[in-house]
Backbone as CSV, one residue per row, in Angstrom:
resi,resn,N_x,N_y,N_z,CA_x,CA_y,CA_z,C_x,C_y,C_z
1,UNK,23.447,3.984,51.132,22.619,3.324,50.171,21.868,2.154,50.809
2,UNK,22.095,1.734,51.616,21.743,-0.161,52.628,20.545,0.817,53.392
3,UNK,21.142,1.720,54.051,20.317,2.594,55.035,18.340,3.094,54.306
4,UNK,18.460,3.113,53.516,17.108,3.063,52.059,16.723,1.890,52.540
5,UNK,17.139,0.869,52.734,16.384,-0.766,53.035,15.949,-1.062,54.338
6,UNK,16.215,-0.111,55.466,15.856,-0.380,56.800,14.440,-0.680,57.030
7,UNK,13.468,-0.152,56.152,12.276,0.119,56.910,11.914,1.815,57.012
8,UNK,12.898,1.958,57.118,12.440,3.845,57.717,11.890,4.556,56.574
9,UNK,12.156,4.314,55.486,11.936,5.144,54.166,10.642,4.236,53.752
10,UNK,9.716,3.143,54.495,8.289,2.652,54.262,7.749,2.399,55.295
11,UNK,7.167,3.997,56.170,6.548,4.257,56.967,4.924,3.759,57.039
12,UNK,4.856,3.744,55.287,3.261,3.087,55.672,2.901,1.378,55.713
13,UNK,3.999,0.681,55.728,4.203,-0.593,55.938,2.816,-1.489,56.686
14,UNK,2.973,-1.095,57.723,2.187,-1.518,58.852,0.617,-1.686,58.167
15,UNK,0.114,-0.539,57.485,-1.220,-0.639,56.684,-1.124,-0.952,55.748
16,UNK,-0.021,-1.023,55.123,-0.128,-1.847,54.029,-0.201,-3.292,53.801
17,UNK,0.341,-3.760,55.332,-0.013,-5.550,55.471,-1.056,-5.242,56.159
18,UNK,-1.455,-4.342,56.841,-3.296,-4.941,57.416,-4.213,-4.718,56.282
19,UNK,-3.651,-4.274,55.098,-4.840,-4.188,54.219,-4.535,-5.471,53.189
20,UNK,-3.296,-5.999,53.141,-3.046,-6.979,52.352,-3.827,-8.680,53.305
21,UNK,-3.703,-8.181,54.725,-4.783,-9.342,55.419,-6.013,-9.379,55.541
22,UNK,-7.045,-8.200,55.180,-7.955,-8.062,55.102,-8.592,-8.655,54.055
23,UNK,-7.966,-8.111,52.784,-8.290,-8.628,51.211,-7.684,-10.147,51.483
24,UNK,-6.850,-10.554,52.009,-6.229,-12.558,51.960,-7.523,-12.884,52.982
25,UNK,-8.376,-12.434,53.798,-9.385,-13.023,54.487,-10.722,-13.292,53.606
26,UNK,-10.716,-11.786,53.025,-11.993,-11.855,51.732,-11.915,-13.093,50.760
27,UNK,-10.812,-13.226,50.152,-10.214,-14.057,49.237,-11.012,-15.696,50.082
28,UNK,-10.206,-15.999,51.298,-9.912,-17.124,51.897,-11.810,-17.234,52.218
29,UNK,-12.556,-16.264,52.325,-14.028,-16.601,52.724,-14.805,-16.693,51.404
30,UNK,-14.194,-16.130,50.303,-14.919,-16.422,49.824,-15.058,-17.840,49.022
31,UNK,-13.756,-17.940,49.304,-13.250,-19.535,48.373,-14.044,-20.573,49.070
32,UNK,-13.882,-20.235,50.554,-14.440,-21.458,51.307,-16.080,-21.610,50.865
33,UNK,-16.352,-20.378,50.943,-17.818,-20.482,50.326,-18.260,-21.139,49.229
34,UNK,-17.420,-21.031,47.871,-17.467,-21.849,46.801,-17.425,-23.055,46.940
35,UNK,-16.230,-23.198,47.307,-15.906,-24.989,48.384,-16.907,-25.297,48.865
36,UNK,-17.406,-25.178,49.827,-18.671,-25.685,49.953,-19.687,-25.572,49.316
37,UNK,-20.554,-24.943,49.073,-21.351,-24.706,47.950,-21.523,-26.016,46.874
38,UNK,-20.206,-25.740,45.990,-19.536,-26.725,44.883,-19.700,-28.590,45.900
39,UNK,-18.965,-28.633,46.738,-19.123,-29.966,47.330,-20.485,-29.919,47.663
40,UNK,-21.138,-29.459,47.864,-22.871,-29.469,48.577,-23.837,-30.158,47.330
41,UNK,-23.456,-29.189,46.222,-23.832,-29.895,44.975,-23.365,-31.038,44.643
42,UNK,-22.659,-31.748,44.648,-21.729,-32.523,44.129,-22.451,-34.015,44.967
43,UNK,-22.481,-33.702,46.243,-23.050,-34.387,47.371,-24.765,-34.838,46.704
44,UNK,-25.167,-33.790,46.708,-26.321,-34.073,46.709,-27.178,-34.619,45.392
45,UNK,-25.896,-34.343,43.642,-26.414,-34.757,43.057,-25.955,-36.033,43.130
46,UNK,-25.125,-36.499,44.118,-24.574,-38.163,44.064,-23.596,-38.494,42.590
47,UNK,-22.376,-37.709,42.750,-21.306,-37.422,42.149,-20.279,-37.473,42.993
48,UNK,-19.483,-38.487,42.672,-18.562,-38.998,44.131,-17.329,-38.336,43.446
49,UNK,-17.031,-38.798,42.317,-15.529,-38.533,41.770,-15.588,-36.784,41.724
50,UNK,-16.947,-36.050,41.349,-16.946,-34.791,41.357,-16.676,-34.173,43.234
51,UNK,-16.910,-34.747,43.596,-16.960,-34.243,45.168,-15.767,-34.348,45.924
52,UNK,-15.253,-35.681,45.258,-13.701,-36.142,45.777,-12.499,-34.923,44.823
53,UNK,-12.481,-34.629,43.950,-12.001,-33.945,43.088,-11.900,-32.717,43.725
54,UNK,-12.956,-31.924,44.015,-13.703,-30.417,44.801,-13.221,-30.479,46.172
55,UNK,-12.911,-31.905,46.709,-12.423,-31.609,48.122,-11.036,-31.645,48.010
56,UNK,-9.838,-32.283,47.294,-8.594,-32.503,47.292,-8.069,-31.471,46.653
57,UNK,-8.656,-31.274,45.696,-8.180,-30.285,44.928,-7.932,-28.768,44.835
58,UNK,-7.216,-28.199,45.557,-6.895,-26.766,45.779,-6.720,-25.352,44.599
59,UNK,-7.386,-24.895,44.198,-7.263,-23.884,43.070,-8.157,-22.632,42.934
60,UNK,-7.764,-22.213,44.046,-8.202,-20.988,44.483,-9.728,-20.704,43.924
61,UNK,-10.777,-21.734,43.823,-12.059,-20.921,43.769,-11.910,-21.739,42.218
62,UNK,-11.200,-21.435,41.207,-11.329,-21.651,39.994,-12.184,-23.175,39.766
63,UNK,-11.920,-23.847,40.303,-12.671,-25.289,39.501,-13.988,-25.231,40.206
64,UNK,-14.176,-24.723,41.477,-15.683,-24.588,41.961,-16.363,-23.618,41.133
65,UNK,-15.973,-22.564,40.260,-16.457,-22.111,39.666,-17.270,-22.821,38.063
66,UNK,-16.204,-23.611,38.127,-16.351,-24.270,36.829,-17.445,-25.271,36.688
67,UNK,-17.424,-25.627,37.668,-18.175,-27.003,38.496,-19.358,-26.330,38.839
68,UNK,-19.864,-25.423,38.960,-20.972,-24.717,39.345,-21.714,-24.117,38.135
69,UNK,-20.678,-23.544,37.501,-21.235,-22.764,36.433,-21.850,-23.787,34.998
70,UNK,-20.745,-24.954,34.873,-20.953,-25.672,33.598,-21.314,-26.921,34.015
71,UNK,-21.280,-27.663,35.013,-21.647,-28.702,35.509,-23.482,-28.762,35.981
72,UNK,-23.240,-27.574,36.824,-24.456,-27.587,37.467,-24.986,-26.889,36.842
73,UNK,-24.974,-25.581,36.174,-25.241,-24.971,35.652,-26.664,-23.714,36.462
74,UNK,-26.131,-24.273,38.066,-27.223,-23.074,39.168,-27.184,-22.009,39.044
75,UNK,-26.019,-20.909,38.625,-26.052,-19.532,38.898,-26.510,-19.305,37.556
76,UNK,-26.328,-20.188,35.900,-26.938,-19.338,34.830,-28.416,-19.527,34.778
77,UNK,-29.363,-20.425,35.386,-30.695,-20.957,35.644,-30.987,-19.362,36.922
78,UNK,-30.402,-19.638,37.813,-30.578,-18.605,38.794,-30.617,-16.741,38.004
79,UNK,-29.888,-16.451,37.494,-29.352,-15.600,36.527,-30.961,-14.791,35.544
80,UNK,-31.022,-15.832,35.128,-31.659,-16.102,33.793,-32.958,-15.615,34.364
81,UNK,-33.681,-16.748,35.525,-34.968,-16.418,35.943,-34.718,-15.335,36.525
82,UNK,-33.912,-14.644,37.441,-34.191,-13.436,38.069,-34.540,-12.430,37.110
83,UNK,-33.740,-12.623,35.748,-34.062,-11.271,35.141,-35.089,-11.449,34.551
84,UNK,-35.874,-12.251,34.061,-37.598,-12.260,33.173,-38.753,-12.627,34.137
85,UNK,-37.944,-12.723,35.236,-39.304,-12.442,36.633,-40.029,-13.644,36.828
86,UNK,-39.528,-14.641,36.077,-40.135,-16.241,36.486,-39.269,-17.082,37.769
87,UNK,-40.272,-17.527,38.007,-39.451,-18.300,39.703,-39.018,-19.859,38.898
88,UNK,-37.679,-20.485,39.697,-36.555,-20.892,38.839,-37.521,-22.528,39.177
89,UNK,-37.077,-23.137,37.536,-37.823,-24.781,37.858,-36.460,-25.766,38.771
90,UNK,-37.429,-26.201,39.406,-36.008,-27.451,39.853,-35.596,-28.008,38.821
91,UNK,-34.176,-28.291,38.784,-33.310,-28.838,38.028,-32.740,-30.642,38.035
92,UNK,-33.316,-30.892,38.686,-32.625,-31.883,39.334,-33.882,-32.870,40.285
93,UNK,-33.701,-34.250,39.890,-34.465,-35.072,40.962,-33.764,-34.918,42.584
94,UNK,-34.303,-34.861,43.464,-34.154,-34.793,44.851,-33.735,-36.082,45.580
């Protein structure tokens, strides 16, 4: 019965963690992407506590989302104009 737990009876092991590191790399690039992104905004609209928050704060993607979507509100402006074929107004003083 112990002999079932060796390993031998989950031959496909080996691909099953290179596919579980593949998808934890996707995950890990894409977060970083948000992460930055989210701090880039944050930076540039001169939002310190928002930027300090976005950098300490670890949650897998979720609050850069939040922070992007309802804060900044770039991807529903972005969104919006792509689909009625108008080019997007700046949002924001520079």
């Amino acid at each position: 019965m112990m002999n079932s737990w060796n390993g031998s009876s989950f031959g496909f092991a080996p691909f099953a963690v290179a596919g579980f590191g593949i998808i934890a790399l996707l995950f890990m690039l894409i977060i970083i992407v948000l992460k930055g992104y989210a701090l880039w905004n944050a930076a540039k609209r001169d939002e310190k506590w928002w930027f300090i928050v976005l950098l300490v704060v670890n949650t897998l993607g979720i609050l850069e989302l939040v922070y992007l979507f309802f804060v900044v509100g770039k991807w529903h402006t972005l969104t919006k104009n792509a689909s009625s074929g108008t080019p997007a107004a700046p949002t924001g003083a520079n």
